[in-house]
C-alpha positions in Angstrom: -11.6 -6.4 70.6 -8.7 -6.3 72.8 -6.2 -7.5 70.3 -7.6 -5.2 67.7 -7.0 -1.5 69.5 -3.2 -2.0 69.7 -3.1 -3.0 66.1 -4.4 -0.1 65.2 -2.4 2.1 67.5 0.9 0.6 66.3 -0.6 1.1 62.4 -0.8 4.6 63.4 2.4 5.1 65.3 4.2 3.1 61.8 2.7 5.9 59.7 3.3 8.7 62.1 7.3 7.9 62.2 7.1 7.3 58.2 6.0 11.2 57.6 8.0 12.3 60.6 11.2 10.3 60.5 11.4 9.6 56.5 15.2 9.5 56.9 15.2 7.0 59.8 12.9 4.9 57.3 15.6 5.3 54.5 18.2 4.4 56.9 16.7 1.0 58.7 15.9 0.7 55.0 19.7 0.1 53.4 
């Protein structure tokens, strides 16, 4: 289950920068 957990946490850290940082997204994005 080790490799699992930080999976997760990075899944979660992805989606909290997406609602957070939209324009960061939009810019990384061009």
């Amino acid at each position: 289950y080790k490799g699992v957990l930080p999976f997760i946490g990075l899944q979660l850290l992805a989606l909290l920068i997406i609602v957070l940082f939209p324009d960061l997204i939009y810019f990384f994005g061009k």
